[in-house]
C-alpha positions, 0 to 999 in steps of 0.5 A: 423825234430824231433829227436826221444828221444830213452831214453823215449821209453827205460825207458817206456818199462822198467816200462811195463816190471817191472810191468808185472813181478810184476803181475807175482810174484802177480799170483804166490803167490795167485796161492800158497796160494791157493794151500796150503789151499787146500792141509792142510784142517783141522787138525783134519780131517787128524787124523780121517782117516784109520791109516796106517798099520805097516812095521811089519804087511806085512811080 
Protein backbone atom coordinates (compact mmCIF):
# COMPACT_ATOMS: atom_id res chain seq x y z
CA UNK A 1 0.00 0.00 0.00
CA UNK A 2 1.15 3.80 -0.89
CA UNK A 3 2.19 5.94 1.92
CA UNK A 4 0.20 9.25 1.69
CA UNK A 5 3.01 11.93 1.36
CA UNK A 6 1.17 14.54 4.29
CA UNK A 7 4.11 17.24 3.46
CA UNK A 8 2.70 17.51 -0.34
CA UNK A 9 -0.83 18.31 1.00
CA UNK A 10 0.52 20.52 3.78
CA UNK A 11 2.64 22.77 1.79
CA UNK A 12 -0.25 22.61 -1.26
CA UNK A 13 -2.88 24.12 1.47
CA UNK A 14 -0.26 26.69 2.57
CA UNK A 15 0.16 28.34 -0.98
CA UNK A 16 -3.90 28.14 -1.37
CA UNK A 17 -3.98 29.81 1.76
CA UNK A 18 -0.99 32.56 1.02
CA UNK A 19 -2.42 33.17 -2.03
CA UNK A 20 -6.24 33.70 -0.96
CA UNK A 21 -4.86 35.96 1.65
CA UNK A 22 -2.85 38.02 -0.95
CA UNK A 23 -5.97 38.54 -3.09
CA UNK A 24 -7.61 39.64 0.37
CA UNK A 25 -4.76 42.54 0.65
CA UNK A 26 -5.40 43.13 -3.24
CA UNK A 27 -9.42 43.99 -2.39
CA UNK A 28 -8.38 45.58 0.30
CA UNK A 29 -6.49 48.30 -1.21
CA UNK A 30 -8.28 48.84 -4.65
CA UNK A 31 -11.53 48.94 -2.03
CA UNK A 32 -9.34 52.05 -0.33
CA UNK A 33 -8.43 53.69 -3.23
CA UNK A 34 -11.56 53.70 -4.44
CA UNK A 35 -12.97 55.29 -1.51
CA UNK A 36 -10.45 57.83 -1.52
CA UNK A 37 -11.00 59.13 -4.83
CA UNK A 38 -14.78 59.47 -3.95
CA UNK A 39 -14.40 61.12 -0.72
CA UNK A 40 -11.52 63.83 -2.31
CA UNK A 41 -13.16 64.96 -5.62
CA UNK A 42 -11.86 68.12 -6.24
CA UNK A 43 -10.23 70.65 -4.42
CA UNK A 44 -11.43 73.47 -6.12
CA UNK A 45 -15.28 72.34 -5.68
CA UNK A 46 -14.70 72.07 -1.91
CA UNK A 47 -13.69 75.79 -1.36
CA UNK A 48 -16.89 77.05 -3.57
CA UNK A 49 -19.28 75.59 -0.87
CA UNK A 50 -21.54 77.59 1.56
CA UNK A 51 -18.65 78.93 4.20
CA UNK A 52 -19.37 77.84 7.58
CA UNK A 53 -20.56 79.99 10.22
CA UNK A 54 -18.53 81.28 12.90
CA UNK A 55 -18.54 80.19 16.79
CA UNK A 56 -19.08 84.00 17.60
CA UNK A 57 -22.10 83.98 15.26
CA UNK A 58 -24.30 81.63 17.34
CA UNK A 59 -24.32 83.38 20.64
Amino acid sequence: MAKPNYSYEKRKKEIEKAKKKEEKRQRKIEKAVIEANTEQPNPEQHNSEQPKPDQTDQL
